[in-house]
C-alpha positions in Angstrom: -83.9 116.0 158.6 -82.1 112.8 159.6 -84.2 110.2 161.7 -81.1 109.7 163.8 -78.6 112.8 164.7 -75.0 111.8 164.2 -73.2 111.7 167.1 -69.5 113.5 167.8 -66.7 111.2 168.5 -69.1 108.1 166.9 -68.5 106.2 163.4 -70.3 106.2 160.6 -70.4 104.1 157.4 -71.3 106.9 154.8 -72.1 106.4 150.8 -73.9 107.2 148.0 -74.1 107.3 144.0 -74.2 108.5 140.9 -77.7 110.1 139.8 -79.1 107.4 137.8 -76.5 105.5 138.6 -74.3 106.9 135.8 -70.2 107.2 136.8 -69.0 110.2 139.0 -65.3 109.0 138.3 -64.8 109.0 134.5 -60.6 109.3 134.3 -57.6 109.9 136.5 -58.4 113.4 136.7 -61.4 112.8 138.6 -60.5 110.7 140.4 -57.4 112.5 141.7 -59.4 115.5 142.2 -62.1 113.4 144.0 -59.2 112.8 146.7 -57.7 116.1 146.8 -61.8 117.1 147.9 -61.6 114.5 150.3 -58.4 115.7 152.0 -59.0 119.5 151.7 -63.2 119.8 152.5 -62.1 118.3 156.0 -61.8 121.8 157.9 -63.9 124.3 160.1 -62.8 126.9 157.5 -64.6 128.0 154.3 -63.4 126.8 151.4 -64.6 128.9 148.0 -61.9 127.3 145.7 -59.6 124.2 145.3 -57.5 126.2 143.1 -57.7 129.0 145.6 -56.2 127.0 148.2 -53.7 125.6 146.1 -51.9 129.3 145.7 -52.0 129.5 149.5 -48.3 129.8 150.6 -47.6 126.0 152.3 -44.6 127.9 154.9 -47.7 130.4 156.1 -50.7 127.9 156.2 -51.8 126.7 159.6 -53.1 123.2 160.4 -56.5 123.1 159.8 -59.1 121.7 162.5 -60.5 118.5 160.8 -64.4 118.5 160.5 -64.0 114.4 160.8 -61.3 111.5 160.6 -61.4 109.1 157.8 -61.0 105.5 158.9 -61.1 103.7 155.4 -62.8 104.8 152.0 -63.0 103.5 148.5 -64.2 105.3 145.5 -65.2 103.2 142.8 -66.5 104.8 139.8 -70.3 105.5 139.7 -70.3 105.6 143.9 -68.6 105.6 147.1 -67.7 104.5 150.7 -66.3 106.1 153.4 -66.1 105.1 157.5 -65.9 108.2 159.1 -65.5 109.4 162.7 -67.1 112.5 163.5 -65.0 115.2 165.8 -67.0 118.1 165.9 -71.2 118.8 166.1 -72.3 118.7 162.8 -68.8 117.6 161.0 -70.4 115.2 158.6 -73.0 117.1 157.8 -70.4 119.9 156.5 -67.6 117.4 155.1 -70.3 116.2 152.6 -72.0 119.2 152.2 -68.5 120.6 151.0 -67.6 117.1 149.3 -70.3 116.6 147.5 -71.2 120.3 146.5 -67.3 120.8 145.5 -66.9 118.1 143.5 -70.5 118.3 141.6 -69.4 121.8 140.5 -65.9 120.8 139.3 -67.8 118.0 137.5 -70.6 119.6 135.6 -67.9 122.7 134.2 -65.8 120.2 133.1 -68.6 118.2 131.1 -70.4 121.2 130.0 -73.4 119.6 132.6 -75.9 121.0 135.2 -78.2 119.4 137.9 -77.6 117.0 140.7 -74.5 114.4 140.3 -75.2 112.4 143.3 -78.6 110.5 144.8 -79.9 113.5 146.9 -77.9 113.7 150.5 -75.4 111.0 151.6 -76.4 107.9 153.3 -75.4 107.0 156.7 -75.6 103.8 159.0 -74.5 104.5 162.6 -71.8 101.8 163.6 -72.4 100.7 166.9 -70.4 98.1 167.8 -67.1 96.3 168.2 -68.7 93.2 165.5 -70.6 95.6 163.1 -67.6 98.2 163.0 -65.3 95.2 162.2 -67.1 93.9 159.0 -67.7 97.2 157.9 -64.5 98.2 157.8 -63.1 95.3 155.7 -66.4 95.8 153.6 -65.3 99.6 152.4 -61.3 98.7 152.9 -61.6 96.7 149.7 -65.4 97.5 148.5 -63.8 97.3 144.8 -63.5 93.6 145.2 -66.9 92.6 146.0 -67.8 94.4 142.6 -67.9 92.8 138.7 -65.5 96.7 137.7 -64.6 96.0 133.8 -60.8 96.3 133.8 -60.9 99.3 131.0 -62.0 101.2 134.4 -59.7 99.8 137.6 -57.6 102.5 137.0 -60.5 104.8 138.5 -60.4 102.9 142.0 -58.8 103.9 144.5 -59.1 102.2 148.2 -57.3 102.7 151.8 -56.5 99.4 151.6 -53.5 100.4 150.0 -52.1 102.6 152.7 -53.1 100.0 155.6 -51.0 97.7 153.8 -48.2 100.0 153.4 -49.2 101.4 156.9 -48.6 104.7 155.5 -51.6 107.1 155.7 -52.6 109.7 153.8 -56.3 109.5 153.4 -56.6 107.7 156.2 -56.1 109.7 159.7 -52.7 108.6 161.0 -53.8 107.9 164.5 -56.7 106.2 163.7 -55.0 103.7 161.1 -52.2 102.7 163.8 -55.0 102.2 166.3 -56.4 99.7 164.2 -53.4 97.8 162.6 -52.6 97.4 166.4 -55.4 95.8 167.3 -55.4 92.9 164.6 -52.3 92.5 164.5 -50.3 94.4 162.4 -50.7 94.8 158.2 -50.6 91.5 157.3 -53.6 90.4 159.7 -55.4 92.9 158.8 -55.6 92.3 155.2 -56.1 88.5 155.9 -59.4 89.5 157.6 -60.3 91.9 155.2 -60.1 89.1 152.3 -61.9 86.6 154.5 -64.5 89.9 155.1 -64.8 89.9 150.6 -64.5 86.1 150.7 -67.7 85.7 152.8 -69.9 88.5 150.9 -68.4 86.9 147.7 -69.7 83.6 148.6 -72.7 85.3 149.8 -74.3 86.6 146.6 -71.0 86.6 144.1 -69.4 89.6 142.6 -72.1 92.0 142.4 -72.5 94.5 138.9 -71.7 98.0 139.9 -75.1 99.1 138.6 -76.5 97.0 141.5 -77.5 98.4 145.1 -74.9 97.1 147.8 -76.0 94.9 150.1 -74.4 96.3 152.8 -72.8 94.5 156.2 -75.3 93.2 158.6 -75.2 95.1 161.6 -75.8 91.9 163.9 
């Protein structure tokens, strides 16, 4: 049980790691498959199979009901972040529980593996305010950043930074990333304050080693 319930219609920085810290991400196949999870786990329905879904006829397939909307993510490749907004009772609890659970089994069959892949059950910080929710999301836009990643594996990031840049979402819930480039400003506001966001936690405690716990945003 979780100290603190998480809330419908409230936002939540979620994350967590590889066991061990070893690497959930270790090529482009994970790490597209890693999005594809991230984009098709977000539904009321019961979902036995990726590939399952992937035969489903596009022309007969309804619209599902999303469990939650993402707000910014970036997978980097031994953990992740994700801001998410929860839309129905229990919808992070059940996007995870699908995420995480999916993508472990993809995982250990392809490695020839068994066991846990990530630390346990996600973590999650409830973000409260106008201040915290701010430097969060500029903290997980371009998490990659604030992180010494060996260039051999950059090609295993991926970050919504990207689409708020492009404002073109795919990850990121449509709505939601309008809302947001509306209220600083447009694209290129918004990734001026994200930089400033990696500036100040760069000069903070420098480029951190990804074997290293975040230090995440104080909530002040």
């Amino acid at each position: 049980m979780r100290k603190q319930p998480i809330v419908t219609e409230e936002y939540y920085h979620i994350y967590n790691r590889g066991v061990d810290k070893r690497d959930i991400i270790t090529n482009k196949k994970d790490l597209d498959r890693f999005i594809e999870s991230m984009l098709e786990f977000n539904q009321l329905e019961v979902i036995t199979s990726l590939s399952n879904l992937r035969k489903t006829d596009i022309a007969t397939k309804s619209k599902p009901e999303p469990l939650v909307s993402i707000i910014a993510c970036c997978l980097n490749p031994n953990h992740f972040h994700l801001i998410l907004k929860q839309l129905v009772d229990g919808g992070i609890a059940k996007f995870m529980q699908k995420l995480q659970a999916g993508y472990t089994s993809y995982f250990n069959i392809k490695n020839h593996r068994t066991g846990s892949l990530f630390q346990g059950t996600f973590k999650s910080h409830h973000i409260g305010n106008e201040n915290y929710f701010n430097k969060t999301l500029g903290y997980v836009n371009k998490n990659y950043q604030v992180h010494k990643i060996p260039k051999n594996k950059m090609h295993l990031v991926f970050a919504s930074d990207s689409e708020y840049e492009n404002n073109n979402f795919k990850i990121v819930s449509k709505e939601e990333g309008k809302r947001i480039l509306k209220m600083f400003g447009g694209e290129k506001d918004f990734k001026k304050y994200c930089d400033e966001i990696v500036e100040i936690i760069r000069q903070e405690r420098g480029k951190t080693s990804l074997l290293e716990e975040d230090n995440l945003p104080d909530s002040a």
